[in-house]
N, C-alpha and C positions, 0 to 999 in steps of 0.2 A: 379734450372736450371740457365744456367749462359747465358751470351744473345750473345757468342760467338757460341753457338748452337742453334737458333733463327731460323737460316733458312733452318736446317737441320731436325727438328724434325718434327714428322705427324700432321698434322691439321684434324682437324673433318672435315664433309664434305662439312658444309657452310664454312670454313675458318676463325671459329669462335673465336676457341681456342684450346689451342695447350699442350702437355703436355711433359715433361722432361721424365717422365717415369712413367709405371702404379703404380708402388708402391710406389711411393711419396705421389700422391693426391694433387698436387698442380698446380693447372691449369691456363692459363694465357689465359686473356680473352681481344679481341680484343675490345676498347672502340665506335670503329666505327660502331662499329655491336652489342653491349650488349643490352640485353633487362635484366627486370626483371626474365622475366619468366626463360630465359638460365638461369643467377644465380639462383635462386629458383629448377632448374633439377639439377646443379652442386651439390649444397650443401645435397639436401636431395636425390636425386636418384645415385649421383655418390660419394656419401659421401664426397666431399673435405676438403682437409686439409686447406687448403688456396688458396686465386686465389689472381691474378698478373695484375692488369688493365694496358695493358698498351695503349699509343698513339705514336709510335715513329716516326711516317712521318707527321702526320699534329697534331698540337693540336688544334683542331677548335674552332670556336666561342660558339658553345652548349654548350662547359664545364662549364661554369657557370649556365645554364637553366635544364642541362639535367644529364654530366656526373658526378660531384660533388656529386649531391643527391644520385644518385647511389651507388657511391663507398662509401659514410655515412651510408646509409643505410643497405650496403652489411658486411661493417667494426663491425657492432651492432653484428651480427648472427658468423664472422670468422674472422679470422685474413688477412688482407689485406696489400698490397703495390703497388701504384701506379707509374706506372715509364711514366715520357712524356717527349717529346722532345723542351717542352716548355720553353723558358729561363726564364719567370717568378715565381715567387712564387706563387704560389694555395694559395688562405686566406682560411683558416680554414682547412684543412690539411695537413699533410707533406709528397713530393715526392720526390723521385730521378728522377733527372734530367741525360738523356743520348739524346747526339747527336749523333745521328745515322748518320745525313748527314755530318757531319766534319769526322767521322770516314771513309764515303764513299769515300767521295773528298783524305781524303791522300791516302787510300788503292784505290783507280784509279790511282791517278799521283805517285805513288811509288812502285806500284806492288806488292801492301801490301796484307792482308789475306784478300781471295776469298768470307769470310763469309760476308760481310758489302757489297759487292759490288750488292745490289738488285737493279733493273729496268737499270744499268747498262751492261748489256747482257756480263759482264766478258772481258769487254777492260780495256785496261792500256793505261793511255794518257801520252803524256809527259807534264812535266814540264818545259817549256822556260825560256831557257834566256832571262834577262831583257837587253832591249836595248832602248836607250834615243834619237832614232834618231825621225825627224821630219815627221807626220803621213801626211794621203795620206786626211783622212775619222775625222770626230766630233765625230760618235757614233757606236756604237754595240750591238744593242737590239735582241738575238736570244729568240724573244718570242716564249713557247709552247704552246696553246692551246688559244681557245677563252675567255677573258670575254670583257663585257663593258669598264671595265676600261683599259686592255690591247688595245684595239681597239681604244680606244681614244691615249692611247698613240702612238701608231703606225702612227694614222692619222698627230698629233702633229710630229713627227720624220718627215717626209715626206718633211716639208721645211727647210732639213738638211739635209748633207752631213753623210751618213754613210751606216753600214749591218743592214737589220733585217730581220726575217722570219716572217709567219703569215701561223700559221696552222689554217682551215677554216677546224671546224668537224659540223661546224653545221652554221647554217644561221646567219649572223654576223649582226651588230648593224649598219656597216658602208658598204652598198653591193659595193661600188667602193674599198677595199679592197681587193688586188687581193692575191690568195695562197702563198707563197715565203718559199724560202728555203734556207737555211747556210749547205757548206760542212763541211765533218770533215776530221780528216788525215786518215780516216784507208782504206785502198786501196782493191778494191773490192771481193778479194780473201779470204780477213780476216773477213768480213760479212756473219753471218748466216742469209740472207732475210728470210727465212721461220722462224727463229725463232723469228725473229723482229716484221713479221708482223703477227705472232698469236697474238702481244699482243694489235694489234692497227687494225684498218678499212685500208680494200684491198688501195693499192696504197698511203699510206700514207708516206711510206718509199721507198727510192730508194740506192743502194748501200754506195752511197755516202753524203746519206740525214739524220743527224740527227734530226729529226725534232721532234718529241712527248719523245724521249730517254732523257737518263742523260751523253748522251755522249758531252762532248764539242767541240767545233766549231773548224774550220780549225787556223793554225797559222798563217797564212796570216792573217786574219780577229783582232787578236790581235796587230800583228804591225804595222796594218795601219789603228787603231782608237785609240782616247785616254781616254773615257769614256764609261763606259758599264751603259749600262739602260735597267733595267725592271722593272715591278711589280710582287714584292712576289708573294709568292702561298697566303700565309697568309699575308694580306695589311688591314685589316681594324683593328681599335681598338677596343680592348674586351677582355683584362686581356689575353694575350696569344703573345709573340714573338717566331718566326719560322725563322731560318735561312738554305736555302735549297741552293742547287746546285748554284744557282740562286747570291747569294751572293759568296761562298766560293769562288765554281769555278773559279771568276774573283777577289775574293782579291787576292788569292796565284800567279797570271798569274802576277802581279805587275799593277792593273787598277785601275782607277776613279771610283769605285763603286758609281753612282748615282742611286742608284733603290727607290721604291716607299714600301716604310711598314707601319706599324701599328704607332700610338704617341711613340714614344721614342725608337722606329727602331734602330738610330747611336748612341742613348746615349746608350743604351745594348750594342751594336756592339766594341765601345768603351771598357765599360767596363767588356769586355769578353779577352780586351788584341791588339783589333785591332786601328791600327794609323788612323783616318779620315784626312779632308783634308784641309791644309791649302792658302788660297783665296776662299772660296767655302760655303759662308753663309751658313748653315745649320739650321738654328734657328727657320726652319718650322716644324721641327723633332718635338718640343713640341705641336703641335697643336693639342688636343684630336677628334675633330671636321675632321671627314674622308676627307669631301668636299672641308672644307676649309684647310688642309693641301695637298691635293690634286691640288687646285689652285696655291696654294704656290709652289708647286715643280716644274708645268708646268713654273710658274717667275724664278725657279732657272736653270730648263735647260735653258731657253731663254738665262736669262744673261752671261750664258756660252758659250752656242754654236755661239750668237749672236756676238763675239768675232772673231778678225781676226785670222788666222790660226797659225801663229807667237805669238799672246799672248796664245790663247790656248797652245801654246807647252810651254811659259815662266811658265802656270803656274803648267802641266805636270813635268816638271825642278822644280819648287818649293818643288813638292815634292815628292822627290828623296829620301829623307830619310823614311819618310812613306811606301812608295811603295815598298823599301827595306823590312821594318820591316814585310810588309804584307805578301811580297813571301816568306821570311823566315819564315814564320810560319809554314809552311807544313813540314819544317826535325823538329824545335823547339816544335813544341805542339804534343805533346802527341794523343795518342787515348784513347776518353771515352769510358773507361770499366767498369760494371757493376756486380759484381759475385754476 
């Protein structure tokens, strides 16, 4: 199976795993959901030829506790291959690595193949021009969803000039946090609400409201801030880097990407081909320790945002050639493909 039909082929009926075709026998088994027992029905009740572990939306933190031994153990009885969306290298096995979310972000902002565009509801956004004028706003945080550490950051944003959202699906950590919303461009005729909102809790979505989607924020919202900040989906360290919407979306737009990841986040980011930033200490990035890089980042926005509006923008102008190199990446790099 090649993973350009990924989201076209039938799923069993937990959404477990999925097959190319019955006469292959080669089934591809979602790691989020694997148990033994499913392997142990594939191999000997459904005969397989080989299964397919894959993770391509989060590589979690379990993989070391949980999905590793699996796929060693499953590898002794069949022939296996494990494909994840993780930038890292797995110690003691060998995977292919496929980014699903770089292949999503270009086929959104380019109106590329339909297949890659999942939890995207099938928009095509545009890709802006870059412009160097002087912004209105510090920051740009369109947080999705609740955690602790999102919430803290939110709270920390608050004595700062900027956008953020704050989807509230559940009882928050900080109750003076009140629900908030970022528009997007797509104008109300071009919304299917009913299809939006099967996939989320009644009133979450409104025409204009991207708020739990992969759809990106209004343009306005881009050119009158000069850094984007969030927290990963995937922030804590544990042998696994994830670069989701959350990053691409706003390198390719030409941003300050300051978000919050796992130990060694921008040195990956880096050397995956992307320009980081220069006046912009980042030397918290190595701190293994979640907490205490954690602290460190909150001292890096301070010394940022704590800046007058004029030197923010000198150091926006600094770097002018990075922020180039970033938007151009979206016509320049390729789509990972997998056959």
């Amino acid at each position: 199976m090649h993973l350009e039909n990924f989201f076209d082929v039938k799923r069993d009926q937990f959404n477990k795993y999925i097959i190319h075709d019955l006469d292959s026998k080669e089934y591809w088994v979602n790691l989020h959901t694997a148990s033994e027992q499913e392997i142990d029905h594939l191999i000997q009740e459904k005969n397989a030829s080989k299964i397919v572990f894959y993770d391509i939306f989060h590589a979690e933190l379990r993989m070391q506790d949980w999905w590793l031994p699996l796929v060693k153990k499953t590898s002794e009885n069949i022939p296996v291959e494990w494909i994840t969306v993780n930038k890292l290298p797995i110690v003691d096995f060998p995977t292919t690595h496929y980014d699903f979310y770089w292949n999503r972000c270009k086929s959104v902002h380019t109106d590329g193949p339909s297949w890659v565009r999942y939890k995207s509801h099938g928009f095509t956004c545009n890709h802006h021009e870059l412009n160097w004028n002087p912004r209105t706003h510090q920051y740009l945080a369109p947080v999705r969803g609740n955690t602790f550490w999102r919430e803290d950051l939110l709270m920390f944003l608050k004595n700062y000039q900027g956008f953020s959202s704050n989807a509230r699906l559940y009882p928050c950590n900080h109750p003076d946090l009140e629900q908030a919303y970022l528009e997007t461009d797509f104008p109300e005729d071009q919304v299917d609400l009913d299809k939006i909102n099967n996939q989320f809790p009644p009133g979450i979505l409104s025409p204009k409201l991207g708020v739990l989607s992969t759809v990106p924020v209004a343009k306005h919202y881009y050119d009158n801030s000069y850094v984007s900040c969030q927290v990963e989906s995937q922030h804590l360290t544990g042998g696994s880097i994830v670069f989701s919407e959350k990053t691409y979306d706003h390198l390719i737009q030409g941003r300050l990407v300051l978000n919050f990841g796992p130990q060694f986040y921008y040195q990956t980011l880096e050397q995956q081909g992307w320009k980081l930033w220069d006046g912009i200490d980042l030397s918290w990035d190595s701190i293994a320790d979640d907490s205490a890089r954690w602290a460190k980042y909150f001292e890096c926005l301070k010394n940022l945002f704590d800046l007058s509006m004029p030197d923010l923008h000198d150091i926006f102008l600094l770097n002018k050639p990075n922020l180039e190199h970033n938007w151009q990446q979206l016509y320049d790099r390729p789509y990972d493909l997998v056959h």
